[in-house]
C-alpha positions, 0 to 999 in steps of 0.5 A: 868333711875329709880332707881326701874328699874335698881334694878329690872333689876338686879333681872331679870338678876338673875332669868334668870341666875338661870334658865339657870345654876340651870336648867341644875344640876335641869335637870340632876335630872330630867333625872336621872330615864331613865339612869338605869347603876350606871355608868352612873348616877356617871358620871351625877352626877360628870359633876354637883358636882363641880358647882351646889352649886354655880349656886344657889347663883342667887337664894339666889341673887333673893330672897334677892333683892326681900325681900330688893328692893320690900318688898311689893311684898315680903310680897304678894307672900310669903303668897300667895305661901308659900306651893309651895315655902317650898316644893321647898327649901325642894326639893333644900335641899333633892337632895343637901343631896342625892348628898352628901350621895350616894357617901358614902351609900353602901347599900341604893343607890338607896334611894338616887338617887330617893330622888336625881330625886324626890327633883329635880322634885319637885323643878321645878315644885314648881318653875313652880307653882310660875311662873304660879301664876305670869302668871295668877295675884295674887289679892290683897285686901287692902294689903293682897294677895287674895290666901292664904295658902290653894292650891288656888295657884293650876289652870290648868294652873299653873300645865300646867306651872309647867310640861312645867318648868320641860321639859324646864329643862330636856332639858337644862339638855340633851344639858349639859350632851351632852356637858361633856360626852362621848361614849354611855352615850353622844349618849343616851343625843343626843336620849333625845335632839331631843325627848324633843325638841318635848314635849316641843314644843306641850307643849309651844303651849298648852300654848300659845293657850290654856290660850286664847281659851281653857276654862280650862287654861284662867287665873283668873286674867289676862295674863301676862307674854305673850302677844297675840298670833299676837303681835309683841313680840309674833311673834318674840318669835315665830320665834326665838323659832322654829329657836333655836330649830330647830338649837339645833335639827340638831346640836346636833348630830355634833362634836361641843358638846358645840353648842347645850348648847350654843343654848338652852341658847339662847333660854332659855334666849330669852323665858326668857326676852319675859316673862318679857316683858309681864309682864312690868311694874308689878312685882306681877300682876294685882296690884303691880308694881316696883314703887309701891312695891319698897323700897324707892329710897335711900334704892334700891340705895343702895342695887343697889351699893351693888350689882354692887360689889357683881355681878361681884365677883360671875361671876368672881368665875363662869367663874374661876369655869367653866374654872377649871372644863372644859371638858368631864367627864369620870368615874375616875372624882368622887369628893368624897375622894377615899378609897386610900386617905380615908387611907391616911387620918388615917395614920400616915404623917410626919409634919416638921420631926416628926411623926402626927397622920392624920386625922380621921373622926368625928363620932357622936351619934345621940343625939348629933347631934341634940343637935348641930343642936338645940343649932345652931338654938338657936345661930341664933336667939341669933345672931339676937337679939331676946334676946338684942343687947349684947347678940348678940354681945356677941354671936358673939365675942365668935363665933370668939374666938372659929373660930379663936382658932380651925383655929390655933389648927386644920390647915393644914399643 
């Protein structure tokens, strides 16, 4: 088999497991404005705490295969999607803070369980944006992309991909929250499943009749992604689509609370790989394909090596991750230090029979703060070598030096 393919194989599989693990913590933001009880939503947040970080690792997977695979295709869809892709790292970057800082905020909390649902909505639909560019073809002119920085990325049926994205997520979201919470808050998430289910099947039919005889959505450059409404792949999708709905539905409400995720997996999965299909053998339609936006063979063998060691280490940490983390969450499971432990912390401990002052929290002024954070940018692009080869290599024995000299000063014991 090609070697472009197989590399662009990897690629798919790690959209389609960023969509299916991130979708669910994106879909607990997404559903955190219908749960009002500060309780409550501690317990949402605590059911994603211990692994939404690491579900993004496919996302920085996708990016870097794309950037190192397909650099052409790179360097067309940054420049064509540059607005709608900032806006989703910022979005990823203000629920990652918001998560941290409600724990923590006394008094502005409800600051940040809206910056919390609004960096996650705005995520997803930047994210269905992208997608829907991707549907509709984005048209390249003597290797430079037809949109630009402007908001041609904007259609009818981009936004319209945008809105299905964020119910899809929302909807893997309920399944997850059905699966690790209890009592009344698990009974609200079964109340939520079956009423989602019905949005977003009048909204994947939209989308299926509408890109083909509504004027409005008719893309501008083409449809790819999926196929005619009678096609056999389309047929199929159809089927399996209302089946696993149809399954989630009536399972949802029986004691098997795993069921239900398990379905909508599959049913994420299978829209997934229909998707893909429509969009064989393009990787930005109507003009770049795996074979012409590929690196050269040698270069995506290697990175193909590379990632069957990488790969595996990451789903080995997730099946570990998720096996330690396993079950119902109750709200005793919060993950930020309790005042008990907080207290701990500044007392005094005894450290081979002697007394050691613990641990006191690092408080800084802001000046200070952003001059760290400056002199961090400069350190990276030093690191890069914007400024010569020894200074970069300079930077970064004197990197290790000050890491290892504060492991040994600052352990545990």
């Amino acid at each position: 088999m090609d070697i472009h393919i197989l590399f662009a194989l990897v690629i798919c599989f790690a959209a389609v497991m960023y969509t299916i693990f991130d979708g669910f913590d994106l879909g607990v933001g997404i559903l955190f404005p219908f749960i009002k009880n500060e309780s409550s939503r501690d317990t949402m947040v605590d059911s994603i705490t211990p692994v939404w970080d690491g579900n993004e690792t496919w996302l920085i997977l996708l990016g870097v295969g794309l950037f190192g695979g397909f650099p052409k295709a790179y360097s067309v869809l940054l420049p064509a999607l540059y607005l709608p892709l900032i806006v989703m790292v910022i979005g990823l970057i203000l629920r990652g803070v918001a998560m941290e800082f409600r724990f923590v905020s006394v008094h502005r909390k409800s600051w940040w369980d809206a910056a919390f649902s609004f960096g996650s909505v705005m995520a997803v639909f930047c994210q269905g944006l992208v997608l829907g560019n991707l549907m509709e073809g984005i048209k390249v002119y003597k290797d430079i992309a037809y949109r630009d920085i402007t908001f041609n990325f904007l259609s009818p049926f981009t936004i319209l991909i945008g809105l299905v994205l964020i119910v899809t997520y929302a909807l893997i979201g309920a399944t997850w929250l059905n699966f690790k919470t209890s009592g009344k808050l698990q009974a609200t998430f079964k109340r939520f499943v079956k009423r989602i289910i019905f949005c977003l099947l009048l909204l994947l039919i939209l989308v299926v009749f509408g890109r083909f005889y509504l004027e409005i959505f008719i893309p501008r450059f083409g449809a790819f992604g999926i196929g005619r409404i009678l096609s056999l792949p389309s047929i199929v999708w159809y089927i399996a689509t209302v089946i696993l709905t149809a399954a989630i539905y009536f399972t949802v409400d029986r004691k098997n609370d795993i069921l239900p995720f398990v379905l909508n997996i599959l049913m994420t999965t299978g829209s997934a790989l229909y998707i893909v299909s429509g969009f064989w053998p393009y990787i930005v339609p109507p003009d770049l394909t795996i074979f012409n936006a590929g690196s050269p063979a040698y270069g995506n063998r290697i990175l193909l090596i590379c990632s069957l060691v990488i790969v595996p280490i990451i789903l080995a940490y997730f099946i570990y991750s998720y096996i330690v983390f396993k079950g119902k969450v109750s709200g005793k499971d919060n993950y930020e230090p309790s005042l008990a432990e907080s207290e701990l912390l500044k007392s005094k401990v005894k450290v081979n029979g002697n007394d050691h002052a613990g641990f006191k929290v690092l408080t800084m002024a802001w000046p200070w703060r952003i001059a760290i954070s400056l002199g961090g940018i400069f350190f990276f692009f030093v690191v890069l070598g914007f400024f010569g080869d020894l200074t970069a290599q300079l930077a970064i024995a004197v990197f290790i030096v000050i890491f290892l000299a504060a492991c040994f000063k600052y352990q545990r014991i």
